[in-house]
Short mmCIF file of the C-alpha atoms (twelve columns), coordinates in Angstrom:
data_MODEL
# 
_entry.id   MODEL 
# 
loop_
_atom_site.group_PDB 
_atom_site.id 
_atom_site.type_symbol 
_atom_site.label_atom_id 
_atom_site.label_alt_id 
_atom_site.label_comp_id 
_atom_site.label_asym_id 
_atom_site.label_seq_id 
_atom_site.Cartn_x 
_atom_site.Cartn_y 
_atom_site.Cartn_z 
_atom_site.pdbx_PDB_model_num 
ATOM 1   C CA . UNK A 1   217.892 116.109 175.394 1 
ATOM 2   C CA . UNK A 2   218.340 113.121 177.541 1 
ATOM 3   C CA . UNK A 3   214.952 111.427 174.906 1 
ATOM 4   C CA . UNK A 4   215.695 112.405 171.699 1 
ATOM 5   C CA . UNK A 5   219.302 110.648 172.659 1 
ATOM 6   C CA . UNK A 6   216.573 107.395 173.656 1 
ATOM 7   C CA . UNK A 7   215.019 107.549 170.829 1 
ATOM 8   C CA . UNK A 8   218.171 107.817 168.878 1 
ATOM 9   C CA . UNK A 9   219.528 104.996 170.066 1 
ATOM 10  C CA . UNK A 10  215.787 103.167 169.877 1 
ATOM 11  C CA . UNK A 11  214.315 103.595 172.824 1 
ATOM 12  C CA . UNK A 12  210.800 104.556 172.621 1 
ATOM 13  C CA . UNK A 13  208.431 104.765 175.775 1 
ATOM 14  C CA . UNK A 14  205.270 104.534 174.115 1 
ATOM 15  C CA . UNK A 15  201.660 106.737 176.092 1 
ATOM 16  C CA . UNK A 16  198.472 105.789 176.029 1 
ATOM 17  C CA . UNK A 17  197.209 107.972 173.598 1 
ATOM 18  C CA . UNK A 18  199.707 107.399 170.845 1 
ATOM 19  C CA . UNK A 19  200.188 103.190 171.436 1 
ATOM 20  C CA . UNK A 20  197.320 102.287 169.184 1 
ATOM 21  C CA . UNK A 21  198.643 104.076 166.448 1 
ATOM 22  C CA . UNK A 22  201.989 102.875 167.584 1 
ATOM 23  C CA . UNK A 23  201.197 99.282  167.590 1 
ATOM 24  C CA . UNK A 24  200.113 99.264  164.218 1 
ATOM 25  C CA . UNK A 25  203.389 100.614 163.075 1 
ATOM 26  C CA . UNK A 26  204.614 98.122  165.478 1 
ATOM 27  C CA . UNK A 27  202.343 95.576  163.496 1 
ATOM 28  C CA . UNK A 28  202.955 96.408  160.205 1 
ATOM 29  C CA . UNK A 29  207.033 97.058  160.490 1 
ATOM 30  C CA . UNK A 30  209.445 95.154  159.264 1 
ATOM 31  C CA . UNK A 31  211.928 96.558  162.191 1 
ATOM 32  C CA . UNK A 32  212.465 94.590  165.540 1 
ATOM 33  C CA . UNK A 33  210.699 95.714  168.206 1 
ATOM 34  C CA . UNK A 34  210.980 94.760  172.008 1 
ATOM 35  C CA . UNK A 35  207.314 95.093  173.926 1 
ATOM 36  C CA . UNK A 36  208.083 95.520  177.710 1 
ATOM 37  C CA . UNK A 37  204.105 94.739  179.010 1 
ATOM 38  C CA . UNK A 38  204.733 96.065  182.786 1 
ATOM 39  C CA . UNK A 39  203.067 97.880  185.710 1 
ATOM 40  C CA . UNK A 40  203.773 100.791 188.025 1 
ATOM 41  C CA . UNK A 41  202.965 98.696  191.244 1 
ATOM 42  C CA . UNK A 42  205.826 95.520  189.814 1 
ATOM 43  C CA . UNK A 43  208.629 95.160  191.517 1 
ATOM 44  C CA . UNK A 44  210.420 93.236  188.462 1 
ATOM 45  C CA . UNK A 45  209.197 95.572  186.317 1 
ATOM 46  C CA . UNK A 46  211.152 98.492  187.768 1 
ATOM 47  C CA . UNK A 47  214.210 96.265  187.568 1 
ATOM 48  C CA . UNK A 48  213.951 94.650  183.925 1 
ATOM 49  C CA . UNK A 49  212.774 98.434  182.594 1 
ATOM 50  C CA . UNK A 50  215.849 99.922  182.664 1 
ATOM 51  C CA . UNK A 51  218.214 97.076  182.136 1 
ATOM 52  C CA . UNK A 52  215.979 96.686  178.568 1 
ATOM 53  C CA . UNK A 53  217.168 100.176 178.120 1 
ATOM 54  C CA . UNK A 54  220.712 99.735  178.800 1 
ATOM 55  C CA . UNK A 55  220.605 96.953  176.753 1 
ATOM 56  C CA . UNK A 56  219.136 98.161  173.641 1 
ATOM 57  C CA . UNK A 57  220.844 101.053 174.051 1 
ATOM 58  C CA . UNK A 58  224.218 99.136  174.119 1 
ATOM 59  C CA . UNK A 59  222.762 96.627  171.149 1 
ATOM 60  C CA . UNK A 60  221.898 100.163 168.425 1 
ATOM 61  C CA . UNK A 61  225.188 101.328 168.945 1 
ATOM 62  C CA . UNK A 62  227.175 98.192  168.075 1 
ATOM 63  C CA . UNK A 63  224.430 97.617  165.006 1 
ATOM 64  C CA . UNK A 64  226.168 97.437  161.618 1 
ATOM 65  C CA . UNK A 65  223.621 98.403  158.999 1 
ATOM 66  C CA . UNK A 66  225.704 97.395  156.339 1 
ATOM 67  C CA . UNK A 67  225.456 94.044  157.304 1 
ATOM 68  C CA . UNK A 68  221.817 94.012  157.502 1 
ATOM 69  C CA . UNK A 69  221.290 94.705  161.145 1 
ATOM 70  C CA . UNK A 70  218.558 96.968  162.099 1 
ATOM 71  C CA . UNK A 71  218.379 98.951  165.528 1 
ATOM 72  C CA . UNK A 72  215.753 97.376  167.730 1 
ATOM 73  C CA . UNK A 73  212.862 99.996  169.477 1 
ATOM 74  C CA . UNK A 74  211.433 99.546  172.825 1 
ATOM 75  C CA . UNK A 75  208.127 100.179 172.947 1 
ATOM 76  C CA . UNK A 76  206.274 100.147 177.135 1 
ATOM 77  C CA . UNK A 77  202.935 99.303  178.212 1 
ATOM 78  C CA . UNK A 78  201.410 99.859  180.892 1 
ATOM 79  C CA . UNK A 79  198.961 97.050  181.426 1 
ATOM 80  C CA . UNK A 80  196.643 98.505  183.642 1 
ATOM 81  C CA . UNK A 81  195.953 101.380 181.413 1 
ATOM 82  C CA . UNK A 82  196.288 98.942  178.172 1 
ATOM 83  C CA . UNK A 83  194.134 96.088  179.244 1 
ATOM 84  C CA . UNK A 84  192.671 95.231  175.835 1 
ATOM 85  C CA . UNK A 85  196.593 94.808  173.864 1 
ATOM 86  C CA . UNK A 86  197.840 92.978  177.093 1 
ATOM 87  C CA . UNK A 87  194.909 90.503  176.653 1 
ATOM 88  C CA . UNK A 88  195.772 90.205  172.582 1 
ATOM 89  C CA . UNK A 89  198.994 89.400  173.580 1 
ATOM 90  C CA . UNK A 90  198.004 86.879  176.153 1 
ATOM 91  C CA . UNK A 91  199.825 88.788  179.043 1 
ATOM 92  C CA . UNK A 92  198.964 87.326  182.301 1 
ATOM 93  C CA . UNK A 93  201.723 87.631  184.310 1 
ATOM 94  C CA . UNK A 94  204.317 91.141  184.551 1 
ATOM 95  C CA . UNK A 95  206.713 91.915  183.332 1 
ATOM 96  C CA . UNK A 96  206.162 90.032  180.194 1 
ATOM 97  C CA . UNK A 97  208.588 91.002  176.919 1 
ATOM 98  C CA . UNK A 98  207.513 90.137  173.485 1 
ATOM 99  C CA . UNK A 99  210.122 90.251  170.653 1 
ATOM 100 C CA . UNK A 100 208.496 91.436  167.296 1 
ATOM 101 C CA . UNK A 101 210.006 91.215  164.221 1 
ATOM 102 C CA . UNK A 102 207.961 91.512  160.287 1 
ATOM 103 C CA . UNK A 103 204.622 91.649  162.712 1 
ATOM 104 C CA . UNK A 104 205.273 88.294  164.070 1 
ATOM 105 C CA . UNK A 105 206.391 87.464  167.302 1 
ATOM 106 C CA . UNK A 106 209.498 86.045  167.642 1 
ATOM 107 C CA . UNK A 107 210.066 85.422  171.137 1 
ATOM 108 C CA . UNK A 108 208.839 85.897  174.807 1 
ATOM 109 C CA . UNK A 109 209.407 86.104  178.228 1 
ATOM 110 C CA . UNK A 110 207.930 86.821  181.502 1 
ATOM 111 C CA . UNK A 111 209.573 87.797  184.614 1 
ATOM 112 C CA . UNK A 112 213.301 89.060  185.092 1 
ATOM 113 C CA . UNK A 113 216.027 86.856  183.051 1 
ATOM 114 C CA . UNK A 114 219.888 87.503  182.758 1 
ATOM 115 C CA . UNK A 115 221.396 89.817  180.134 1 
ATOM 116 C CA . UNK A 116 222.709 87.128  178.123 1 
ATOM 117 C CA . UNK A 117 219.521 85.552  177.237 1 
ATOM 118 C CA . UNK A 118 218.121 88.692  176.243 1 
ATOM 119 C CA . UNK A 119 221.221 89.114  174.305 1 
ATOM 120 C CA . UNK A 120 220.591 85.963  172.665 1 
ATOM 121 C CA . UNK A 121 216.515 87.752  172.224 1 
ATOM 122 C CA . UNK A 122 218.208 90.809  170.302 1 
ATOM 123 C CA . UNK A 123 220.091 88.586  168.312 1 
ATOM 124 C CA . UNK A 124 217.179 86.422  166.946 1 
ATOM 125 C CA . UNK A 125 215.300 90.001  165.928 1 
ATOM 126 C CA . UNK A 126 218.422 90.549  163.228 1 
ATOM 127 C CA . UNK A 127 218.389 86.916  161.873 1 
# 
């Protein structure tokens, strides 16, 4: 119960199996995604993971569609298991967080950052 609400409200935690598929629709989308590149053994990671939840969580259900808004997905990788995308994405440090929007990226950052700047991140996906 507790994931289909996630996914309702757009977050999306990705596996290995399914990502490469995923990405693609990730790719080829016109919706905003947020790409959380992490790793089990990151400290920073375990911190920015679920604040990016609470976040987009919050974000999806203040979205008003008729506006034009669209609710923003979360998708996770796990870069030790997903060497190959965090190298295509020019990961090098974790936790790095690429905002996708129409296939293109956006914006990006790496490391853990205050919830008003990746406010400001969420915004730029609905512009």
């Amino acid at each position: 119960m507790l994931l289909q609400n996630l996914r309702k409200l757009g977050v999306t935690n990705i596996i290995l199996r399914q990502f490469h598929t995923s990405i693609r629709q990730v790719l080829e989308s016109k919706e905003p995604f947020i790409v959380n590149f992490h790793a089990s053994w990151c400290g920073p990671c375990r911190i920015l993971e679920p604040r990016l939840e609470k976040l987009i969580a919050e974000y999806n259900k203040d979205v008003k569609t008729s506006s034009g808004d669209q609710h923003i997905t979360l998708a996770k990788v796990d870069v030790d298991k997903m060497n190959e995308l965090s190298i295509q994405y020019n990961v090098t440090a974790v936790p790095t967080v690429v905002a996708i929007k129409n296939g293109k990226e956006i914006n990006r950052f790496t490391g853990l950052i205050d919830e008003d700047r990746i406010q400001t991140i969420f915004d730029q996906l609905n512009r």
